[in-house]
PLY file of the C-alpha trace (Angstrom):
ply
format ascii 1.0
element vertex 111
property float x
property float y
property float z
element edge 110
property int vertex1
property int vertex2
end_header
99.25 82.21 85.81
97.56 82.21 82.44
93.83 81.51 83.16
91.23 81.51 80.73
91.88 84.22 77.90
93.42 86.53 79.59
96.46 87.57 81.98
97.33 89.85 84.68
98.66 93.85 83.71
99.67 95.65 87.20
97.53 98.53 87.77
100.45 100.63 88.49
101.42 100.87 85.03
98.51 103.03 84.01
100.37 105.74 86.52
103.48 105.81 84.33
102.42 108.47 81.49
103.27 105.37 79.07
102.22 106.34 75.21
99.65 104.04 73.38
102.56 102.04 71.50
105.10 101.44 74.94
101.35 100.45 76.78
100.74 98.15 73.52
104.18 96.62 73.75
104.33 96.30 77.37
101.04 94.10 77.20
101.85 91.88 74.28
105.33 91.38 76.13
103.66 90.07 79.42
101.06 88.30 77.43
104.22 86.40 75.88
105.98 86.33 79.44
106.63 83.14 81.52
105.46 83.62 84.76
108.20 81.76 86.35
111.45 83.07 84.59
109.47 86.75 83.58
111.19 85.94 80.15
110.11 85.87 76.73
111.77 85.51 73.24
109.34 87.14 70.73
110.95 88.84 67.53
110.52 92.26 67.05
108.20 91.37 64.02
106.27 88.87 65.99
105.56 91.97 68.31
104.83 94.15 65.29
102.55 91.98 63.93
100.53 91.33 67.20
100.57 94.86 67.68
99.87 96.77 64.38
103.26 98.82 63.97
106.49 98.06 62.08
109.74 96.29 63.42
111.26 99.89 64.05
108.64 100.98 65.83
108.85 98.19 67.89
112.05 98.85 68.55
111.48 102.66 69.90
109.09 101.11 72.25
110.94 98.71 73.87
114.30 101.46 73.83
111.29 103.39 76.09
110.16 100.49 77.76
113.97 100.05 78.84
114.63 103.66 79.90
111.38 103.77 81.69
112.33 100.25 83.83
109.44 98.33 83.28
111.71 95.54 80.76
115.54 94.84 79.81
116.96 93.00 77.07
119.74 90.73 76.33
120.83 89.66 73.19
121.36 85.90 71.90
123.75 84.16 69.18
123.13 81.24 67.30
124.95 79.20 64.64
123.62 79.13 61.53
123.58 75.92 59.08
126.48 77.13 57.41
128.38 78.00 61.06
127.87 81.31 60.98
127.04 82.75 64.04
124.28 84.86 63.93
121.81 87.56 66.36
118.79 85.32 67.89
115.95 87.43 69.19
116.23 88.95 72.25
115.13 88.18 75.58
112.95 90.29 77.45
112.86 90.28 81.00
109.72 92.05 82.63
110.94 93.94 85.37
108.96 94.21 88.73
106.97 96.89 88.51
107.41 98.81 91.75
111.16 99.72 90.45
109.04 101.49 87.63
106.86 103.52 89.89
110.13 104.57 91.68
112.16 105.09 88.73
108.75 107.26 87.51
108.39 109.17 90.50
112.43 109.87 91.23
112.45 111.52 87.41
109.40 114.02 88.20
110.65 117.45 89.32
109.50 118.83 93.10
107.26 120.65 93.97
0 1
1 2
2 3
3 4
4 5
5 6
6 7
7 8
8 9
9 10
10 11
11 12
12 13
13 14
14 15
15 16
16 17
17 18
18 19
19 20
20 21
21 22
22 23
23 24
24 25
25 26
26 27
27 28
28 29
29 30
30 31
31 32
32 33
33 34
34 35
35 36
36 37
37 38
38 39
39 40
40 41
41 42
42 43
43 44
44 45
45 46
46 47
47 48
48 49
49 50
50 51
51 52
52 53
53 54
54 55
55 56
56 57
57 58
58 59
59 60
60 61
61 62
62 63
63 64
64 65
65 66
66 67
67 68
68 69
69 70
70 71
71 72
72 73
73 74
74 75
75 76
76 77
77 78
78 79
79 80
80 81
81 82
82 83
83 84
84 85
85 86
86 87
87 88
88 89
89 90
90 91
91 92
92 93
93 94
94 95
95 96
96 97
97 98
98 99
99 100
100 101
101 102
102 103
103 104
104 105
105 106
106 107
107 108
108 109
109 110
């Protein structure tokens, strides 16, 4: 739960070699997250702009926050005023994060 000014960021993802921008996005997307559902709905430029980088970068972090399984998104529709049915931002659904760490730790070569 949201308590205070802050909210919770799993250790674990500090063990995922994550760059500065997927870390950045990753935390502005669980700041934004219901805790119930583990769903949000922020735009790509609402995430840019909390963040300090441009829509497309955005967008190349979350593709690597997707690979990486640590988020997935799904696309939504909407009509317009005119009827036109147009792309709504996407949900984001934060993954658990123990999939990650396996996902991580699968993809490292053996020793």
């Amino acid at each position: 739960d949201k308590t205070g000014n802050y909210f919770p960021l799993p250790n674990a993802i500090f063990s995922l070699e994550l760059s500065t921008g997927e870390l950045a996005v990753y935390a502005y997307l669980m700041y934004c997250e219901d805790r119930k559902s583990h769903q949000c709905r922020p735009s790509y430029k609402t995430i840019g702009e909390a963040v300090g980088m441009s829509r497309n970068t955005v967008q190349k972090y979350v593709r690597g926050l997707e690979y990486k399984a640590l988020i997935i998104t799904e696309p939504t529709k909407y009509e317009s005023e005119s009827r036109q049915v147009r792309n709504g931002n996407l949900i984001f659904t934060i993954l658990p994060i123990q999939g990650a760490v396996n996902h991580y730790n699968e993809s490292q070569p053996r020793r």
